[in-house]
C-alpha positions in Angstrom: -36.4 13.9 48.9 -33.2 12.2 48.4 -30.7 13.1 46.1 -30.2 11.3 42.8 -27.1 10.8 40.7 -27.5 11.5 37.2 -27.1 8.8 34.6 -24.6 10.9 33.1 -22.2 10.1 36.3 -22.7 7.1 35.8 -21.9 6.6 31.7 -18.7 9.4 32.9 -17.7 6.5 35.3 -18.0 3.8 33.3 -16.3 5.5 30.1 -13.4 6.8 32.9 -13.2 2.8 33.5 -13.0 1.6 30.5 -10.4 4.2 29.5 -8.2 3.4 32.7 -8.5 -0.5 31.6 -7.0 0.1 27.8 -4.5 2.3 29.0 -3.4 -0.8 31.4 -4.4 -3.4 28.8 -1.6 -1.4 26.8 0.9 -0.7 29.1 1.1 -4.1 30.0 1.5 -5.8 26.4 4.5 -3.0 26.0 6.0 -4.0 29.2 5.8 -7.8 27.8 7.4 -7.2 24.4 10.2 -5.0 25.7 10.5 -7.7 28.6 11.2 -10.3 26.0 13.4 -8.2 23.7 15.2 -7.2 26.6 15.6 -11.4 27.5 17.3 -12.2 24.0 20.7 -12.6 23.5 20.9 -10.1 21.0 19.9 -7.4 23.1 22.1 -9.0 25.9 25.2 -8.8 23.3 24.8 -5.9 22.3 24.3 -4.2 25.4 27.7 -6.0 26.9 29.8 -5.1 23.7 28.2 -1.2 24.0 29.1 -1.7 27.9 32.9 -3.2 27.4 34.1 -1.1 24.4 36.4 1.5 25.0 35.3 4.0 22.2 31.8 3.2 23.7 32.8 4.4 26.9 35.1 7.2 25.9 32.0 8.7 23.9 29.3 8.0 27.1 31.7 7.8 30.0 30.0 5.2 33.0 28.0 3.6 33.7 26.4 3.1 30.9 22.7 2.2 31.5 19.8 1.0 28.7 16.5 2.8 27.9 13.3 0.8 28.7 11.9 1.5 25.3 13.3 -0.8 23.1 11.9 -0.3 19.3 11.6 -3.0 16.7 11.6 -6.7 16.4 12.8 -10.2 17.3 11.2 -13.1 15.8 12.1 -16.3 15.9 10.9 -19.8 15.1 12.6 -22.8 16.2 16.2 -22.5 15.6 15.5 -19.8 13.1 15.2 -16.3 13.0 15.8 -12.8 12.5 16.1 -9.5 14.7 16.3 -5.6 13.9 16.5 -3.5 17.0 17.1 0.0 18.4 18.3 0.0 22.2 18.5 3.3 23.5 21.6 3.6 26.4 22.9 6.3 28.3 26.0 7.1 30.4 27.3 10.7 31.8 28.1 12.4 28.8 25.7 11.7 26.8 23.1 8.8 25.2 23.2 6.8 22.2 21.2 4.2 20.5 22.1 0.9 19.5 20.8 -0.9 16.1 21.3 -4.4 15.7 20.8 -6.8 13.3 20.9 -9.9 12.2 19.5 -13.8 11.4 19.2 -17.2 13.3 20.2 -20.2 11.2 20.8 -23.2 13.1 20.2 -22.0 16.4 23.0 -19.1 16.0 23.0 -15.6 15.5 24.6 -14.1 13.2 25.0 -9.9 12.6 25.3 -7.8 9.6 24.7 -4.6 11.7 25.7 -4.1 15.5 26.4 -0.1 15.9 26.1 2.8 18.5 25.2 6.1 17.3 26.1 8.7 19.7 24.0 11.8 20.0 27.4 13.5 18.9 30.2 12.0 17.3 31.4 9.2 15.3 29.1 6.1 14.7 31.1 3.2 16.5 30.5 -0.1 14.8 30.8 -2.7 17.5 31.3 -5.7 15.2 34.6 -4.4 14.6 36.0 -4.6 17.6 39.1 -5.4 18.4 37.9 -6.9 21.9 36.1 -10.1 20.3 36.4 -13.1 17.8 34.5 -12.1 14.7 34.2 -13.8 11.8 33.9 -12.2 8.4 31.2 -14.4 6.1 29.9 -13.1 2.6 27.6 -10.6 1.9 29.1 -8.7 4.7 27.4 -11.3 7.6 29.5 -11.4 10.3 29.3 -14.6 13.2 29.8 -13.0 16.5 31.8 -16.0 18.4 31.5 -14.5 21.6 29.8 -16.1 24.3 27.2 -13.7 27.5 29.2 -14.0 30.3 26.5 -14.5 33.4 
């Protein structure tokens, strides 16, 4: 008599399939978003301003390397929109996150919040650094005036 597999293998099969699929499925639309949050110039800003600030630096030490799970949003429509991001870095002394935001009018961004918050220590708002043009507008808006260097 030969032997026969249960139809409860089978339904345990197909259920571990169609569990292993939606965990992909998933995995693959958060690689996609953080791809494309990672591929806008405010994360790229940000990241180079946490990268090239001194107080930055003195607080990780470097390198100083980003997280790959960037939280929030980036829209945008056209020459409009907004962002409102947490980047999570890291360098040898400790990590840090960076919040970001701001609007697109016109095709430029503009910040009212770009600021590294250490694990410990001092919240360092990069926006007021000395090492770029910035440009005060009201309602505390600020237009960052540099330019990602490639």
């Amino acid at each position: 008599m030969a032997n026969k597999t249960s139809p409860w293998v089978w339904a345990g099969l197909g259920c571990a399939v169609l569990l292993a699929g939606a965990v992909a499925f998933v995995a693959f639309i958060v690689f996609v978003v953080a791809g494309a949050m990672r591929a806008g110039e405010p994360y790229k800003l940000a990241l180079q301003r946490a990268q090239s600030d001194p107080r930055v630096i003195a607080a990780l030490g470097t390198p100083i390397e980003p997280g790959w799970f960037v939280s929030g949003s980036i829209n945008t429509q056209n020459q409009s929109g907004a962002v409102d991001i947490n980047i999570p870095i890291s360098g040898p002394k400790q990590s840090a996150s960076i919040h970001v935001v701001g609007t697109k009018e016109g095709g430029r961004w503009s910040y009212s919040r770009m600021i590294v918050t250490p694990k410990t220590g001092p919240v360092i708002d990069l926006l007021d650094s000395n090492a770029s043009s910035v440009a005060s507008l009201g309602s505390g808006r600020r237009v960052v005036e540099d330019r990602l260097r490639s």
